[in-house]
C-alpha positions as CSV (number, residue, x, y, z in Angstrom):
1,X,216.6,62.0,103.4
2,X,216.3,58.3,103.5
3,X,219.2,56.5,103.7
4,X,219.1,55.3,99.7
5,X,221.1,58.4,98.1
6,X,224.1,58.3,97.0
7,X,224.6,62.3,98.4
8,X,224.1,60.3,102.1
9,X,226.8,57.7,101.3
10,X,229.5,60.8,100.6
11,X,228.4,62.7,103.8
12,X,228.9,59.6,105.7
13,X,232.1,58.5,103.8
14,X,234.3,61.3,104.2
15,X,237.4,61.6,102.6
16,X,239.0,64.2,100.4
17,X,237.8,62.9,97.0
18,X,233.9,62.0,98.5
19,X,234.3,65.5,99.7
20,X,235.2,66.4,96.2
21,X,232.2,65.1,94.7
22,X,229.8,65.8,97.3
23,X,230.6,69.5,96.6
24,X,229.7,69.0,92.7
25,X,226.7,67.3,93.5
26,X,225.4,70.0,95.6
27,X,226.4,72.5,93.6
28,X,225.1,70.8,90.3
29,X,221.5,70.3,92.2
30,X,221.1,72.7,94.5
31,X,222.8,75.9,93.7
32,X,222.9,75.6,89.8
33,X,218.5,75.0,90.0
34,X,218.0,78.1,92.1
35,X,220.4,80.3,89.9
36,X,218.6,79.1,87.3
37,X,215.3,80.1,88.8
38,X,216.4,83.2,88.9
39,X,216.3,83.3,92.9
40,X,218.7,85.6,94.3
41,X,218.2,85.1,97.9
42,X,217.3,81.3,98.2
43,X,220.5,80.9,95.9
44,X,222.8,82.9,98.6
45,X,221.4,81.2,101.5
46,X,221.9,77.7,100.0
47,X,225.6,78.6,99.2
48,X,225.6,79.0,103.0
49,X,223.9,75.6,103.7
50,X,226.6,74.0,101.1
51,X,229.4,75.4,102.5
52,X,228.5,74.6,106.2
53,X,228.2,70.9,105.2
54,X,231.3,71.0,103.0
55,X,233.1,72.7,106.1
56,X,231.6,70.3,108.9
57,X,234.1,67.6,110.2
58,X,232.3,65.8,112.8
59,X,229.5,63.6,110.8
60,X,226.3,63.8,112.6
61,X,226.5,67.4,112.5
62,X,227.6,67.6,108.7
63,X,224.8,65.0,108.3
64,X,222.6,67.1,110.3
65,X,223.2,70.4,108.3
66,X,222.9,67.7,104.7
67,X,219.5,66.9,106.1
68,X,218.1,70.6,106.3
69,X,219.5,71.5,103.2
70,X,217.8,68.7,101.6
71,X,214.5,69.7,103.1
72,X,214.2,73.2,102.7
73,X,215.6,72.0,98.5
74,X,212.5,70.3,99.0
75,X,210.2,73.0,99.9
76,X,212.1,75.6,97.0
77,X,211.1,72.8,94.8
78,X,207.3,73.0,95.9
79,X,207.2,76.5,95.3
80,X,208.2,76.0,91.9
81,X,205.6,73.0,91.2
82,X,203.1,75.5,92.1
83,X,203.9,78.4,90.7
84,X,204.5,76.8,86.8
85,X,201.0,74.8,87.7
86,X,199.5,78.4,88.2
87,X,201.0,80.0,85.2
88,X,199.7,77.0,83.1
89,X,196.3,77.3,84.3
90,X,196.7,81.3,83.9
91,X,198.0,80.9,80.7
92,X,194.7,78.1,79.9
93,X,192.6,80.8,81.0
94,X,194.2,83.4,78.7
95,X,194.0,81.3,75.3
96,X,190.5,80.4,76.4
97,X,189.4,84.1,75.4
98,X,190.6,83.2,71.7
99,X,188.8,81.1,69.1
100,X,191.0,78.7,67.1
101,X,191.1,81.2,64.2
102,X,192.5,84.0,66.1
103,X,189.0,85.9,66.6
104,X,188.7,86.7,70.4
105,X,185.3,85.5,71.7
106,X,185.9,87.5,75.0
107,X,187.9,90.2,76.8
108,X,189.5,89.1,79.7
109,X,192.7,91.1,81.0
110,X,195.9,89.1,82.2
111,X,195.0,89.9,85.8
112,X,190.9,88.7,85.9
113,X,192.5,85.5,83.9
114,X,194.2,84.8,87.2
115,X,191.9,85.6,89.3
116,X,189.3,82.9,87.3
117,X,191.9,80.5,86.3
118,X,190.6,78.0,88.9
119,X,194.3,77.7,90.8
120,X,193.1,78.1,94.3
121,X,191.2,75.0,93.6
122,X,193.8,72.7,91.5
123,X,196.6,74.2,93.6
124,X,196.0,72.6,96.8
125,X,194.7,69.8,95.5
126,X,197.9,69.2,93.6
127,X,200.0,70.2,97.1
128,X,198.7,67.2,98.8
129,X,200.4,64.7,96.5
130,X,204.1,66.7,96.5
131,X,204.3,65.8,100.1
């Protein structure tokens, strides 16, 4: 959180109808991503995060409980950066065993794709730059 989104402007701001809003937003961004990730838990403990912002009436403390939410967002959002990187590479790995005509050239099960896929090389490599 640096000052420049507009999320920061409704925490700060608050009235009824910037509380309105704010609650979309977060919900939109935050809780409707992780639902559709599929992730139960992160999804449930986000709702809490929300709702202890939405809740919050003095504003360094709402802003305060914005400002984690945003960062652990963040790090959900790392997680998933990596882990579709990883499939892609697993899923390289896996068509690599095929010729363009549909002959297989070799056998390689799903689980020694992954392990030869090169990810614990790209991966971090790749972290580095999401911050």
């Amino acid at each position: 959180v640096n000052g420049k989104l507009a999320m920061e402007y409704l925490v700060i701001n608050w009235t009824q109808n910037n509380k309105i809003l704010l609650q979309m937003a977060l919900q939109s961004w935050m809780l409707g991503r992780l639902t559709s990730w599929g992730a139960t838990s992160w999804m449930e403990g986000m709702e809490n995060r929300v709702q202890a912002v939405l809740s919050e009436d003095d504003k360094d403390r709402r802003m305060t409980f914005f400002i984690e939410a945003c960062s652990i967002m963040k790090r959900y959002e790392k997680v998933e950066a990596t882990s579709i990187l990883e499939m892609a590479l697993w899923k390289g790995q896996l068509k690599s065993g095929w010729s363009n005509d549909g002959t297989k050239k070799q056998a390689l099960d799903r689980g020694e794709c992954r392990c030869v896929c090169g990810s614990n090389v790209v991966i971090p490599s790749v972290v580095m730059f999401l911050g």
